[in-house]
C-alpha positions in Angstrom: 0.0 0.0 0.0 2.8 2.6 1.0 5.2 1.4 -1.5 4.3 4.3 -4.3 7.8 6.4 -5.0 5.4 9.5 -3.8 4.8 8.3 -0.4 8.7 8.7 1.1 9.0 7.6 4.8 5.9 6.0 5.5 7.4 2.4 6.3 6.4 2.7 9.8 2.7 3.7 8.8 2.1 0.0 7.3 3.2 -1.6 10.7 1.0 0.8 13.0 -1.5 0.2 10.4 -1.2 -3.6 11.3 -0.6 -3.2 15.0 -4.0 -1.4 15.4 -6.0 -4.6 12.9 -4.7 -6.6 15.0 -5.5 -5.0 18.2 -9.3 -4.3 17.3 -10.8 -7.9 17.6 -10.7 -7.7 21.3 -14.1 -7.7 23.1 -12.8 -8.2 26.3 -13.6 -5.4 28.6 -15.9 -3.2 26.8 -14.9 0.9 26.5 -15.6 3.8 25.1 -13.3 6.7 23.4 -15.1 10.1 23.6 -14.2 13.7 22.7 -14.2 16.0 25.3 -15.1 20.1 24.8 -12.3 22.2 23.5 -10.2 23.1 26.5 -7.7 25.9 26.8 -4.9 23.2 26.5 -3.7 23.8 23.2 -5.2 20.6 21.7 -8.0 18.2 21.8 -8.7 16.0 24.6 -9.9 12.4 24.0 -11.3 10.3 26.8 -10.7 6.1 26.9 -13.3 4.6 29.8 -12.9 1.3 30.1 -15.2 -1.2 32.1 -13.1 -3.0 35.0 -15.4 -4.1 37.2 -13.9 -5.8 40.0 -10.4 -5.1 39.9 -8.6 -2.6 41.9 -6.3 0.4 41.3 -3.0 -2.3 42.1 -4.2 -4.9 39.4 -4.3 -2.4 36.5 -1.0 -1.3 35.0 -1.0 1.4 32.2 2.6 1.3 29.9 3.2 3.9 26.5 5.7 2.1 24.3 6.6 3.0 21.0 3.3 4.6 20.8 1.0 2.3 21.7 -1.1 2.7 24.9 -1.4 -0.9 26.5 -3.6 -1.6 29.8 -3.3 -4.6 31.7 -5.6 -6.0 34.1 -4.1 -8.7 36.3 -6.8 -9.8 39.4 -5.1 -11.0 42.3 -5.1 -14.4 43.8 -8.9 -14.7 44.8 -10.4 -16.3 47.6 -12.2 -19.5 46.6 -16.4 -18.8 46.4 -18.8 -21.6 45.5 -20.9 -19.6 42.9 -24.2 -20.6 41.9 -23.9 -18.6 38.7 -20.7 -15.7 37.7 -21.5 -13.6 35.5 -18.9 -10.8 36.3 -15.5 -11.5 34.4 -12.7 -11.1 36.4 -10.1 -12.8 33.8 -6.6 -11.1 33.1 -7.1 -8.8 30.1 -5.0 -6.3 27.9 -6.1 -3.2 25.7 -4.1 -1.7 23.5 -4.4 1.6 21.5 -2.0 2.7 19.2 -1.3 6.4 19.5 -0.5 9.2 16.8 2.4 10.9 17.6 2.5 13.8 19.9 -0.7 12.2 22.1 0.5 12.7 25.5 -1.8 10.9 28.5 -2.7 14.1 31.1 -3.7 11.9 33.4 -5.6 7.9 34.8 -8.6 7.8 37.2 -10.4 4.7 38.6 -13.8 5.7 39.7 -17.1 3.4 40.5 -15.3 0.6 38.6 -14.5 2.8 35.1 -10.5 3.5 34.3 -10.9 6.8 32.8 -7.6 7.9 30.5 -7.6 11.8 29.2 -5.3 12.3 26.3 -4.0 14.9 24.9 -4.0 15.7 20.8 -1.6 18.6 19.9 -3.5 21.1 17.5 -1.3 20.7 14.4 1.1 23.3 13.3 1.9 24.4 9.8 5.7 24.6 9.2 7.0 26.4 5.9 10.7 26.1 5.5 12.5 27.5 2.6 15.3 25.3 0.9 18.4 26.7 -0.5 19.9 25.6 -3.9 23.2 25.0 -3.6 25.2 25.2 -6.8 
C-alpha cells in the first residue's frame, strides 16, 4: 500500500496500520473513546473509559511504548467462592491503543469501577521552510 515512489517515509505507517488490525478484535472489557469540549490546552482531549469491574487500582497497569497505549488488568489471587452462577468476568485482560504521535496521557482515574484515560492531541502546526539551492 505505502510502497508508491510518492509516499517517502511511510514504512512505519504500514506496521502501526497492522498493529492497530490486530489490536481491534478484542471484546474483552468493553470501553468507550469520547471527545471532550475544547479546553484551553492547546489541543484536543480524547477520553478512553474502560469497564473494569472488579479489579482494583493495584491490578491495573497502564505502559506507553513505541506509541501504543497498553492496559493490563491482572486480578489478584482470589479467595475460593462456591458460585451458583458468575457472571462478572474477572479474567486477566490487555487493551491496546495505538497512539498518533504527539498524544500525550494528562492523566488515569479509577472511579465506580470505570479507568478513565484523558489524552492529549496537539493542535497541528503548519511549518514552511524555505530550501536553499546550492550550486
Amino acid at each position: 500500500m505505502f510502497s508508491s515512489p510518492l509516499l517517502l517515509g511511510f514504512d512505519d505507517l504500514d506496521r502501526l496500520l497492522e498493529r492497530a488490525l490486530k489490536t481491534s478484535g478484542e471484546g474483552y472489557p468493553p470501553y468507550n473513546i469520547e471527545r471532550l469540549p475544547q479546553a484551553d490546552c492547546g489541543g484536543e482531549v480524547l477520553r478512553i473509559t474502560i469497564a473494569v469491574a472488579g479489579f482494583q487500582r493495584r491490578d491495573l497497569e497502564i505502559t506507553i511504548e513505541d506509541n501504543q497505549l497498553n492496559i493490563r488488568g491482572r486480578a489478584k489471587g482470589e479467595e475460593a467462592h462456591d458460585y451458583l452462577h458468575r457472571g462478572i468476568a474477572g479474567r486477566q485482560f490487555q487493551r491496546a491503543f495505538v497512539l498518533a504521535d504527539g498524544m500525550d496521557v494528562i492523566d488515569a482515574t479509577l472511579v465506580n469501577g470505570l479507568l478513565i484515560i484523558n489524552l492529549r492531541r496537539p493542535e497541528p502546526s503548519s511549518i514552511i521552510r524555505h530550501i536553499e539551492i546550492k550550486e
